[in-house]
N, C-alpha and C positions, 0 to 999 in steps of 0.2 A: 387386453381385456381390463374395464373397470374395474376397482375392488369393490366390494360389497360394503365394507363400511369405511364412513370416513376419516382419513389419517392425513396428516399432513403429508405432501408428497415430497418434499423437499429436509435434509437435516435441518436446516435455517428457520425452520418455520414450527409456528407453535399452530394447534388444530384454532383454541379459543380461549389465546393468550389475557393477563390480567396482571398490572402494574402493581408490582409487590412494593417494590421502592425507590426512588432514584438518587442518585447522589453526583457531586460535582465532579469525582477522577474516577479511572477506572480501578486502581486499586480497593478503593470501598468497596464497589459492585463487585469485583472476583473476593474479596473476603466473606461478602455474604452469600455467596454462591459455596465457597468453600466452608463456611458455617455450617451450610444445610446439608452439605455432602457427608460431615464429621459427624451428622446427626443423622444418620441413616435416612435423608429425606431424597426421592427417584430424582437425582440432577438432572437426568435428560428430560427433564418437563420442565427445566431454566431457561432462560438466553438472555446474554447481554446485550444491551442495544445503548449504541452511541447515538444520542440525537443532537439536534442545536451544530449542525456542521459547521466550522468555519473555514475559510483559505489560508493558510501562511504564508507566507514568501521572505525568504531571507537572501536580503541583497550579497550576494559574495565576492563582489568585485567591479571592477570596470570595466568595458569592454573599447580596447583600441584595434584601429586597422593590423597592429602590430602582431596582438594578444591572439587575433582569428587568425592571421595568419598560421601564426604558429602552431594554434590549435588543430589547423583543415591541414597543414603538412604531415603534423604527428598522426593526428586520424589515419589520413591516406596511406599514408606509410604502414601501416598496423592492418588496414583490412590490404594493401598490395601484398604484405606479408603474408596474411590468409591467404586469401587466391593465389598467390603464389605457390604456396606448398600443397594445396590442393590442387592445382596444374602439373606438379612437380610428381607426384604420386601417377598420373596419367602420362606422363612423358618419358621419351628413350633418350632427350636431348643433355643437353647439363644442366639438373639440377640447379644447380647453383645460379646459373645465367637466368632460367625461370623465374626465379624467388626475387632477386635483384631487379629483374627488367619490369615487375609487375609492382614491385616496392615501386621504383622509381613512376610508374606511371600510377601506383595508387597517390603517389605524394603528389601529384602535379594535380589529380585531379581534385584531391580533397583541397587543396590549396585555393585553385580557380573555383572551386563550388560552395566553398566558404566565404570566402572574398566577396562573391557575388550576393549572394545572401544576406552578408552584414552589408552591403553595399543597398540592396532591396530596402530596407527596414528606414532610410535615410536619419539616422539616429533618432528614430522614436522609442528604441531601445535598449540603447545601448549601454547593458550591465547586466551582467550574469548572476541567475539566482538558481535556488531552490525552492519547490514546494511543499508543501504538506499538507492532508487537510487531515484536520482533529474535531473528537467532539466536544462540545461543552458541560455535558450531563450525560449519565450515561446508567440507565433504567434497567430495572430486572423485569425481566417476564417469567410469569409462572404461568403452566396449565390451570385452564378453571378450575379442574377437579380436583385438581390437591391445593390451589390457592389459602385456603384455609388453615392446613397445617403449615403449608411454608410459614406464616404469620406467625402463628403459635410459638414455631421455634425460633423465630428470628425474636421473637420479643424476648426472649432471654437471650442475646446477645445486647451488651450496654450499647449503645449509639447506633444499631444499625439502624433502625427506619428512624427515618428525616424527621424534624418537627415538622408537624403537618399546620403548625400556624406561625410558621415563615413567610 
């Protein structure tokens, strides 16, 4: 059943949000969030919001036929050890023979479906990274309704809102 009046439906969501102020890291934005909190102002009519996304990626390596290999062995090996001792729990047989035989067949297969894979790609990418994405800037929202005193008290903190003729 609808509710009678409108609320945001979601914690994430503000009803009829309003940019109090933004700033470049997100430590500035969680200090002026905890400003207003020190200042008995209703935090749950805040949110922080990362905007301006970007992608990172940090190269960590190179990748040779040698380095997958190794890696689709060690894999395989690790979830055959899994399945293993989860077949191992269900079995009357030896244990031990279980865990071993599915080891062994998890290694061969991570090996051959690794191989293959870095073999797929024909070195258009060959080197191993990481990603991240981060924001650039990262804004305060406040509720319309109390928009006003958020202001009030953020102006007695020194630097918190941005020059506005940057």
């Amino acid at each position: 059943m609808p509710s009678s009046h409108p609320r945001a439906t979601s914690p994430l969501k503000l009803q009829f949000p309003q940019s109090l102020a933004t700033y470049d890291d997100y430590a500035a934005a969680q200090r002026t969030v905890d400003f207003l909190s020190d200042h008995e102002f209703p935090v749950e009519n805040c949110m922080i919001v990362g905007t301006d996304l970007k992608q990172l990626e940090r190269i960590t390596g190179r990748l040779t036929w040698n380095r997958v290999a190794i890696a689709g062995l060690v894999s395989g090996l690790w979830f055959g050890l899994f399945v293993g001792i989860v077949l191992s729990l269900f079995s009357n047989d030896a244990w031990l023979g279980v865990v071993i035989s599915t080891m062994l067949f998890g290694a061969i297969f991570g090996l051959i479906w690794s191989l293959v894979g870095f073999g797929a790609t024909r070195g258009q990418r060959d080197f191993s990274s990481v990603t991240q994405v981060v924001a650039t800037k990262y804004e305060v929202l406040v509720e319309h309704k109390v928009a006003a005193q958020a202001r009030e008290l953020l102006a007695q903190l020194p630097g918190a809102l941005p020059n506005p003729f940057q």
